[in-house]
C-alpha positions as CSV (number, residue, x, y, z in Angstrom):
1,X,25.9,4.9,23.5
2,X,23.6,5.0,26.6
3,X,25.0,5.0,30.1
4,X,25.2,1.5,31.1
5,X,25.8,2.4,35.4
6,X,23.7,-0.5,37.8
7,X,22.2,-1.9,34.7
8,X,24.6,-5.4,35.1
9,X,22.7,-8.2,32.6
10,X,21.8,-11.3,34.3
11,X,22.9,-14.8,33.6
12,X,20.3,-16.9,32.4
13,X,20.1,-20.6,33.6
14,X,18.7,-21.8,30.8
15,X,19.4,-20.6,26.9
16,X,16.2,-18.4,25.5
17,X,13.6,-20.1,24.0
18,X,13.6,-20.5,19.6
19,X,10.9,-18.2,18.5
20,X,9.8,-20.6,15.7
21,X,6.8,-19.2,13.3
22,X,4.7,-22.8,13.1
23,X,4.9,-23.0,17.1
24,X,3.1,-20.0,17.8
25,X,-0.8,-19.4,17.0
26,X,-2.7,-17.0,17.1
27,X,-6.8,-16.9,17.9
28,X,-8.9,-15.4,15.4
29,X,-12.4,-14.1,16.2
30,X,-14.9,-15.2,14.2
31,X,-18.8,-14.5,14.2
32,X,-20.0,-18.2,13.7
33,X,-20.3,-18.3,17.6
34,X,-23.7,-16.0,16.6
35,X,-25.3,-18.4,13.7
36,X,-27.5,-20.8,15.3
37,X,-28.5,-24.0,13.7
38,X,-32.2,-24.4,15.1
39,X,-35.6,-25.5,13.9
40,X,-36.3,-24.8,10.4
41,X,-38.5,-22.1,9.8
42,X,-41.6,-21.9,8.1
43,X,-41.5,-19.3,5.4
44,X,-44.3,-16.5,5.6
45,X,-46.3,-14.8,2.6
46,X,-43.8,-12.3,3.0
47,X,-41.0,-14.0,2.9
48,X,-41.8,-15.2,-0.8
49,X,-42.7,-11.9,-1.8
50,X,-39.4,-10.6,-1.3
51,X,-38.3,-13.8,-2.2
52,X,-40.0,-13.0,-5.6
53,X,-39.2,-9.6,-5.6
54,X,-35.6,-10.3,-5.3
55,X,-35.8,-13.3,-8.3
56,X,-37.7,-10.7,-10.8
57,X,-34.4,-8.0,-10.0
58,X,-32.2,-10.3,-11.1
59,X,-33.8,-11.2,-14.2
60,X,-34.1,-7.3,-15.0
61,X,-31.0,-6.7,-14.4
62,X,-29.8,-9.8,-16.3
63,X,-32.4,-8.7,-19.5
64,X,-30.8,-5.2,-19.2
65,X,-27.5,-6.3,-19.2
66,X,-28.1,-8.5,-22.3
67,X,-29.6,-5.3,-24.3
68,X,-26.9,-2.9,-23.7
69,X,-24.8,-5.5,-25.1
70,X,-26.9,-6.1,-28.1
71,X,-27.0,-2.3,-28.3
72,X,-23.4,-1.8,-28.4
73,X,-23.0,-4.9,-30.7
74,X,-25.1,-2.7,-33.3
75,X,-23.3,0.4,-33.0
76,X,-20.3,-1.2,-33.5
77,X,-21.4,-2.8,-36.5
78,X,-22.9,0.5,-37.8
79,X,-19.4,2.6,-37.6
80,X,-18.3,-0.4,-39.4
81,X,-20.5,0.2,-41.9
82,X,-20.2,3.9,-42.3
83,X,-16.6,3.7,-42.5
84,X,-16.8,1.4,-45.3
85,X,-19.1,3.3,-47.0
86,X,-16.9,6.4,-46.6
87,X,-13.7,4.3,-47.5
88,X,-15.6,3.2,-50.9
89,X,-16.9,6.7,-52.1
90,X,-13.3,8.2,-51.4
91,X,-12.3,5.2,-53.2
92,X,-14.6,6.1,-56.3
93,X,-13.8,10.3,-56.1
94,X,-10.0,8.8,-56.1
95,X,-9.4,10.4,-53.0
96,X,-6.6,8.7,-50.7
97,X,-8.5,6.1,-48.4
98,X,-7.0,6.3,-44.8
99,X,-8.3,5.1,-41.6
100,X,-7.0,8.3,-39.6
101,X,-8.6,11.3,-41.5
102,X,-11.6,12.4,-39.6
103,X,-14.9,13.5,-40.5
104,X,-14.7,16.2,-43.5
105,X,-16.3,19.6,-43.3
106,X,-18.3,20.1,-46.4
């Protein structure tokens, strides 16, 4: 324990006040003080360009998107297709059909 010489605690007069969590706030900064509601402005040929540019991005990007799928969607059905064309010819050469043998050397 620490040395407690000429450190005497004072008597309060009143009790200490409750620290209660709903009683205290706290100020948060925010950047709205910086957006400005003003005139409305006039949009240049440039603006729409970009405006434009920005619109045909999207769409790629949507297209693109949509494709990959579609490719995927075939692959899948592909293996699917191989792999039941593998499990009916083992099938017919009355070889045992199962799902984890990989591809055979021939």
């Amino acid at each position: 324990m620490a040395d407690r010489k000429g450190a005497a605690l004072a008597r309060r007069s009143r009790p200490a006040h409750k620290v209660v969590s709903q009683g205290n706030k706290v100020n948060v900064a925010l950047p709205f003080s910086m957006i400005r509601a003003g005139e409305p402005v006039k949009m240049r040929v440039g603006d729409w360009i970009s405006l434009a540019g920005l619109v045909i991005t999207v769409t790629g990007f949507g297209v693109a998107i949509r494709q990959l799928i579609r490719i995927a969607d075939a692959l899948e059905a592909d293996q699917a297709s191989h792999r039941a064309n593998r499990e009916e010819a083992d099938a017919r050469a009355g070889r045992s059909s199962s799902s984890d043998v990989g591809s055979r050397i021939s």
